[in-house]
C-alpha positions as CSV (number, residue, x, y, z in Angstrom):
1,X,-22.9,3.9,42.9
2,X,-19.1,4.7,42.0
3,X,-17.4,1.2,40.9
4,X,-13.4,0.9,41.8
5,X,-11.3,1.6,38.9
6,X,-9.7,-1.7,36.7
7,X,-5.7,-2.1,37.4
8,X,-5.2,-1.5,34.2
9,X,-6.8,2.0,35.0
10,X,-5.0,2.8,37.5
11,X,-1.6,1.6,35.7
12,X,-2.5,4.1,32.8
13,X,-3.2,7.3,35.3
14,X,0.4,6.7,36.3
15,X,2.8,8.0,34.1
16,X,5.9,5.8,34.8
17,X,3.9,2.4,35.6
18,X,2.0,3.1,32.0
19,X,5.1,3.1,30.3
20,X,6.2,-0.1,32.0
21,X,3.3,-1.9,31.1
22,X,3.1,-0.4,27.3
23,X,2.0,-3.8,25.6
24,X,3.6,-2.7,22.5
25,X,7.3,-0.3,21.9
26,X,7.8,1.9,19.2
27,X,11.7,3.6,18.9
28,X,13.4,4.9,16.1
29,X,15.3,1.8,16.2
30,X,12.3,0.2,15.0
31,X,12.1,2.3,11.6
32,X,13.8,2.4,8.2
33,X,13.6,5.6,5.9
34,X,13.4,5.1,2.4
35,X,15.4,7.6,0.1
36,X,14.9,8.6,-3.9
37,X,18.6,9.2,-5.0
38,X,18.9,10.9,-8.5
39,X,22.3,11.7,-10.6
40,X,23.4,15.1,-10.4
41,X,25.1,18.0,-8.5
42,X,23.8,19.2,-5.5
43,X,20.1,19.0,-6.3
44,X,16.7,18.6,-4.7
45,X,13.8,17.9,-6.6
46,X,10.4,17.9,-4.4
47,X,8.0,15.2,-5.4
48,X,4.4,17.1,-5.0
49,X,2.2,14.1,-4.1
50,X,4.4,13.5,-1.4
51,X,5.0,16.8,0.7
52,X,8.8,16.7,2.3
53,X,9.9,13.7,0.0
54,X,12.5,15.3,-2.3
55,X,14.7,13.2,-5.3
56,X,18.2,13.5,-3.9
57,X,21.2,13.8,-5.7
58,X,24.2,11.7,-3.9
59,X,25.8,14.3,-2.0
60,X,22.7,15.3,-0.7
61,X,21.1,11.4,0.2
62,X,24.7,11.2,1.9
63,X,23.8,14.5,4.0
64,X,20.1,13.1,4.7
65,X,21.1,10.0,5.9
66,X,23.3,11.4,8.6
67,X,21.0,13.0,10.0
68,X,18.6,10.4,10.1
69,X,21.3,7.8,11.7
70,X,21.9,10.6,14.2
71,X,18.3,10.5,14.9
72,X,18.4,7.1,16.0
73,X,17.7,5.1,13.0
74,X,19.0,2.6,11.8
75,X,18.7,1.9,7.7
76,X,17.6,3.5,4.7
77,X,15.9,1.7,1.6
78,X,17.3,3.0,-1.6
79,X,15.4,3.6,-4.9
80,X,17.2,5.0,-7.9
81,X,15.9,7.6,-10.0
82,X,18.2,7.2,-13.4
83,X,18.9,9.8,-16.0
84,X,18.3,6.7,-18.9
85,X,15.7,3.8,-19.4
86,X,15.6,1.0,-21.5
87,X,13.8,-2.7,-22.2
88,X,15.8,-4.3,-20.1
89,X,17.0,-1.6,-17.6
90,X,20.4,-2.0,-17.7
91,X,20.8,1.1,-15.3
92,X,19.6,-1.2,-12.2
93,X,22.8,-3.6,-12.4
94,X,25.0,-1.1,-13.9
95,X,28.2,-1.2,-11.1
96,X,28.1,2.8,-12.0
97,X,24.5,3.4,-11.5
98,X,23.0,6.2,-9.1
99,X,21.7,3.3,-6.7
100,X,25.8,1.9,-6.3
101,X,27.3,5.1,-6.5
102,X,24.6,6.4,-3.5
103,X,25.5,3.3,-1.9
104,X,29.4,3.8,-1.9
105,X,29.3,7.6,-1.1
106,X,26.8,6.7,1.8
107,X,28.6,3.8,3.8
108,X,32.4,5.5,2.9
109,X,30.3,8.3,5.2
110,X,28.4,6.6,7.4
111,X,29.2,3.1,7.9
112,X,27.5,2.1,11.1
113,X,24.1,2.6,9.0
114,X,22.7,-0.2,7.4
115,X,21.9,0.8,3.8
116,X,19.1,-1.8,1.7
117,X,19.1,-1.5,-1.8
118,X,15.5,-1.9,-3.8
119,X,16.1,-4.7,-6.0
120,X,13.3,-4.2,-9.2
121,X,13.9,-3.1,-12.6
122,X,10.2,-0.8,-12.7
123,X,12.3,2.6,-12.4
124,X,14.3,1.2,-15.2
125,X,12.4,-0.2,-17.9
126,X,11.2,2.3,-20.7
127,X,7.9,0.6,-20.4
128,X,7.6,0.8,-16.7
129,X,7.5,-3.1,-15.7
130,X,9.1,-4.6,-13.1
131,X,10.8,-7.5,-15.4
132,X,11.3,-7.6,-19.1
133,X,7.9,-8.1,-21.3
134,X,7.9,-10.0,-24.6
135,X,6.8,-9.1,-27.6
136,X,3.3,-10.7,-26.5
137,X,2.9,-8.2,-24.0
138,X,3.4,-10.7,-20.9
139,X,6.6,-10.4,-18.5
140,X,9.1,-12.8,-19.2
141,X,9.8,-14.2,-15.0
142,X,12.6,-16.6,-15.8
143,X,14.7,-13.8,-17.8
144,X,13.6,-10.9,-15.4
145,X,15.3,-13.3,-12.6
146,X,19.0,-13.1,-14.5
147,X,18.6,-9.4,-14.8
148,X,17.7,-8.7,-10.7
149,X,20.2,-11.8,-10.0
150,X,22.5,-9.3,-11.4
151,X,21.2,-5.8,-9.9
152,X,21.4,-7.4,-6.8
153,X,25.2,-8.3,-7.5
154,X,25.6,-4.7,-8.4
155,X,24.4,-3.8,-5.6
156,X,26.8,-5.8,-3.0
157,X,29.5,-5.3,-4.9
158,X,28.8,-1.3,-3.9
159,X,28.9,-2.3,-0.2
160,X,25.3,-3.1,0.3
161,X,23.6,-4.4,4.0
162,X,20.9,-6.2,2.3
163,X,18.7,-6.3,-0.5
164,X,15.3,-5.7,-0.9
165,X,13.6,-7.6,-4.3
166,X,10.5,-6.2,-4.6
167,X,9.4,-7.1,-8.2
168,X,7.1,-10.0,-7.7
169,X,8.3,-12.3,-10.1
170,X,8.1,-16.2,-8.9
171,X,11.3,-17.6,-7.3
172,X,13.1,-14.8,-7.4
173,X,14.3,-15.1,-4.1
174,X,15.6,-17.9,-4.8
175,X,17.8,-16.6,-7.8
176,X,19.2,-14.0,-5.9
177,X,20.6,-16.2,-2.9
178,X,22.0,-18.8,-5.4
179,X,23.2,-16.0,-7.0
180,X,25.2,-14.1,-4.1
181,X,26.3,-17.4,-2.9
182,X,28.2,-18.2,-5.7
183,X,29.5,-14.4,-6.0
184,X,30.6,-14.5,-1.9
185,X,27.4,-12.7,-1.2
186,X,26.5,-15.7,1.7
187,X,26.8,-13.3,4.3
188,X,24.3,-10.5,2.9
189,X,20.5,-10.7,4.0
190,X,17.5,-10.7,1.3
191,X,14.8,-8.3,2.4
192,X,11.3,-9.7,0.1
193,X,8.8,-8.4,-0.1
194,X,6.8,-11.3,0.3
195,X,3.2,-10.2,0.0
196,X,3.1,-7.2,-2.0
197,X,-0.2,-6.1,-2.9
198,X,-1.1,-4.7,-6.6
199,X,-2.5,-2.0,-4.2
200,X,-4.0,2.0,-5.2
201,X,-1.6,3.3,-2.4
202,X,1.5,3.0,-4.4
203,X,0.3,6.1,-6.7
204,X,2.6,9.2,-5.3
205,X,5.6,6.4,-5.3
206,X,5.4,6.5,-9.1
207,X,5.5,9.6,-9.2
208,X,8.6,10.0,-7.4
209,X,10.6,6.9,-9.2
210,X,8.9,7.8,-12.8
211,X,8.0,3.8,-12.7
212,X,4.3,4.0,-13.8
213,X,3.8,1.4,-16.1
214,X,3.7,2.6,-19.7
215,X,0.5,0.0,-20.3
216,X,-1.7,-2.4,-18.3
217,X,-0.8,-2.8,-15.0
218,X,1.1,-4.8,-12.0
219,X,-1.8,-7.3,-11.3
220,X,-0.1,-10.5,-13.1
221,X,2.5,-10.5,-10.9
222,X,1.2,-8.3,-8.0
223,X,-1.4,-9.5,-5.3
224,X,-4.6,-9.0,-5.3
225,X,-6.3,-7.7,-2.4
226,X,-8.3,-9.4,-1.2
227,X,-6.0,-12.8,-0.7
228,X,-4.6,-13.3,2.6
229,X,-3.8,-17.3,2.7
230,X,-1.8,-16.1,-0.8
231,X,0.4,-13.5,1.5
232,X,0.7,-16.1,4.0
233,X,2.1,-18.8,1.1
234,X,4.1,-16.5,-0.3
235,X,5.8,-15.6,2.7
236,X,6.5,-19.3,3.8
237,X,8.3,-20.2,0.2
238,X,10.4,-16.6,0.4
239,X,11.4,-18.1,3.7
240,X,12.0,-21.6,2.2
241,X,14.3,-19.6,-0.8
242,X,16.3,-17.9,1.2
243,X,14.6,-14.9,2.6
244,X,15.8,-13.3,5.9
245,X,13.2,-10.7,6.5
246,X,9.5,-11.0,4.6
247,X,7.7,-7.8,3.8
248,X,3.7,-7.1,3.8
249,X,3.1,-3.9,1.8
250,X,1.1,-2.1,2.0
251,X,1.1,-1.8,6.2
252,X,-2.4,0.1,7.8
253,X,-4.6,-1.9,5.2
254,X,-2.9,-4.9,6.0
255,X,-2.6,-5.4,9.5
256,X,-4.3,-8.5,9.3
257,X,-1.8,-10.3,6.9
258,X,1.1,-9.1,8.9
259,X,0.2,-10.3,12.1
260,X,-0.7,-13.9,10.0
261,X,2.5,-13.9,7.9
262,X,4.2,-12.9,11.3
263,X,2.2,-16.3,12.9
264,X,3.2,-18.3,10.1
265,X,6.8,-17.9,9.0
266,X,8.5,-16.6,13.0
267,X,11.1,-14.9,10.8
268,X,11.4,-10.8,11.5
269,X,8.7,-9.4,9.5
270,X,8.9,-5.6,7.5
271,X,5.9,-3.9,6.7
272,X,5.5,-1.1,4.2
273,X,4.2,2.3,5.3
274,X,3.9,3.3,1.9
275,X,3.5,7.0,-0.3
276,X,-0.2,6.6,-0.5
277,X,-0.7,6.3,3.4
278,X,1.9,9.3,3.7
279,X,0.3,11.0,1.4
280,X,-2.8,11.1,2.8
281,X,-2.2,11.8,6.7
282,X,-0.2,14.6,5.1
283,X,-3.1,16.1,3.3
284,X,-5.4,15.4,6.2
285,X,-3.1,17.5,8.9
286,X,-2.7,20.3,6.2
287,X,-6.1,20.8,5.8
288,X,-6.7,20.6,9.5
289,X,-8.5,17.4,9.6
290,X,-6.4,16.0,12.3
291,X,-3.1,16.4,13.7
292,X,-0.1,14.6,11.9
293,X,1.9,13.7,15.4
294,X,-0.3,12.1,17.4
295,X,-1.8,10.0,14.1
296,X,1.7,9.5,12.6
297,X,2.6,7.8,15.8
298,X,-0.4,5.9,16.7
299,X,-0.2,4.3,12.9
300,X,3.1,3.2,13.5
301,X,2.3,1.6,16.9
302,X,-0.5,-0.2,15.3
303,X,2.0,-1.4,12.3
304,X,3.8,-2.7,15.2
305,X,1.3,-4.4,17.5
306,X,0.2,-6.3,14.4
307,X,3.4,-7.8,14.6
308,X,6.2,-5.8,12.3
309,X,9.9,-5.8,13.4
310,X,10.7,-2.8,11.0
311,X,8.7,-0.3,9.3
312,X,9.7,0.9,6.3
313,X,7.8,4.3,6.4
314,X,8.0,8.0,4.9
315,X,7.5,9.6,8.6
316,X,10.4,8.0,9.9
317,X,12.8,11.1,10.4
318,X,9.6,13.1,11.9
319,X,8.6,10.0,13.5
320,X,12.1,9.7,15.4
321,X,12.3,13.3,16.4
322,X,8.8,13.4,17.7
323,X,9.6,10.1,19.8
324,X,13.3,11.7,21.6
């Protein structure tokens, strides 16, 4: 006995009607591409865990980001590769760092794209922390604050969109929007990344900022994994601090805790595609496991029906030209 074919069938052996009834839209408008910029003339410096991620020197970032604004989207997130490092990584809130002179040289360019700076002092700190560490070994949270209070400074001062402080330490959101109000920074969003995982995905990203910690690791100050009621607390006091968009990270393992912290703060919610989930897809399609399009894209819709605004991802210049 043949049975009659669902509506929702149907709708999806019709082209046009199953693109009106698509539960769930993903354009390049919903995407951010994050960039490495690096000191230096002219120069591109491949990052081999990460296959098509380079370390750009400013001219080129400023070339790069054209073409991805001209691909339809919007922003890129900065991360500054400096030359120098140091214990308390004076190069992040230096107002001639490569992270302000990338953002100058890229909004003098292309203003209509919305540039976010990385707000964390990891890629800056000889010993590979995200805030300054005592002479006990622990990170010291309240004089870390000071230090991103003033990167992110630095970084408006440059002509910043947003900021993105990703360093975990407690109330640092906080900081940085007493901070910028009192520098005329009310107008300029905060970007936390509220529930950020101390995560095994974040390996090639080390690699390409040179921020591996020098000893122990992130987990003081990082999540743990297996807490999603933490991820959703976090997110509700980065909201109560100031915070304009909150970020889960990483995304694909975390669907879960973004469509919670998406139920529990209704503010637009960022989630972090990040190297490690890059990495791998990239490997995968190389070796002819599966092919990267159709996976790329279906990852990104799933980031999406979980409930992310933006994604933050790696693929998004691929991502964009596969979706024109």
């Amino acid at each position: 006995m043949a049975f009659p074919a669902t509506r929702m069938r149907r709708l999806r052996q019709t082209g046009l009607l199953r693109a009106m009834v698509r539960e769930t839209e993903l354009t390049p408008a919903h995407l951010v591409q994050p960039m490495f910029v690096q000191l230096g003339e002219d120069s591109r410096t491949p990052i081999e865990a990460m296959p098509g991620v380079e370390r750009l020197s400013i001219s080129n970032a400023v070339e790069e980001a054209g073409a991805v604004h001209r691909l339809g989207v919007p922003a890129v997130l900065l991360f500054g590769v400096p030359t120098e490092k140091d214990e308390r990584a004076s190069g992040a809130y230096d107002d001639e760092g490569v992270v302000a002179l990338a953002v100058r040289a890229i909004k003098e360019a292309h203003p209509e794209l919305v540039v976010i700076t990385d707000v964390c002092l990891c890629a800056y700190t000889s010993h590979g922390h995200c805030g300054v560490v005592r002479t006990d070994g622990a990170v010291d949270n309240d004089v870390s604050l000071e230090l991103l209070a003033k990167t992110a400074i630095s970084h408006a001062r440059a002509g910043a969109d947003a900021v993105a402080p990703s360093d975990m330490m407690d109330g640092r959101v906080g900081a940085l929007r007493a901070q910028l109000d009192a520098e005329d920074g009310k107008e300029l969003p905060i970007v936390a990344y509220s529930a950020k995982f101390a995560s095994a995905f974040y390996g090639p990203f080390r690699e390409a900022a040179g921020s591996a910690p020098a000893s122990g690791d992130r987990r003081t100050y990082q999540m743990d994994p297996a807490n999603a009621d933490e991820a959703v607390r976090e997110a509700l006091l980065d909201v109560d601090e100031g915070a304009d968009v909150v970020m889960v990270k990483p995304a694909l393992p975390y669907l879960d805790v973004i469509r919670r912290v998406k139920d529990a703060t209704r503010v637009p919610v960022a989630a972090y595609n990040v190297s490690g989930e890059y990495a791998m897809v990239k490997a995968a399609a190389a070796a002819g496991y599966l092919e990267e399009r159709a996976t790329v894209l279906e990852g990104l819709t799933s980031i999406r029906r979980a409930g992310a605004d933006v994604v933050i991802t790696y693929h998004a210049k691929e991502a964009a030209q596969w979706l024109q």
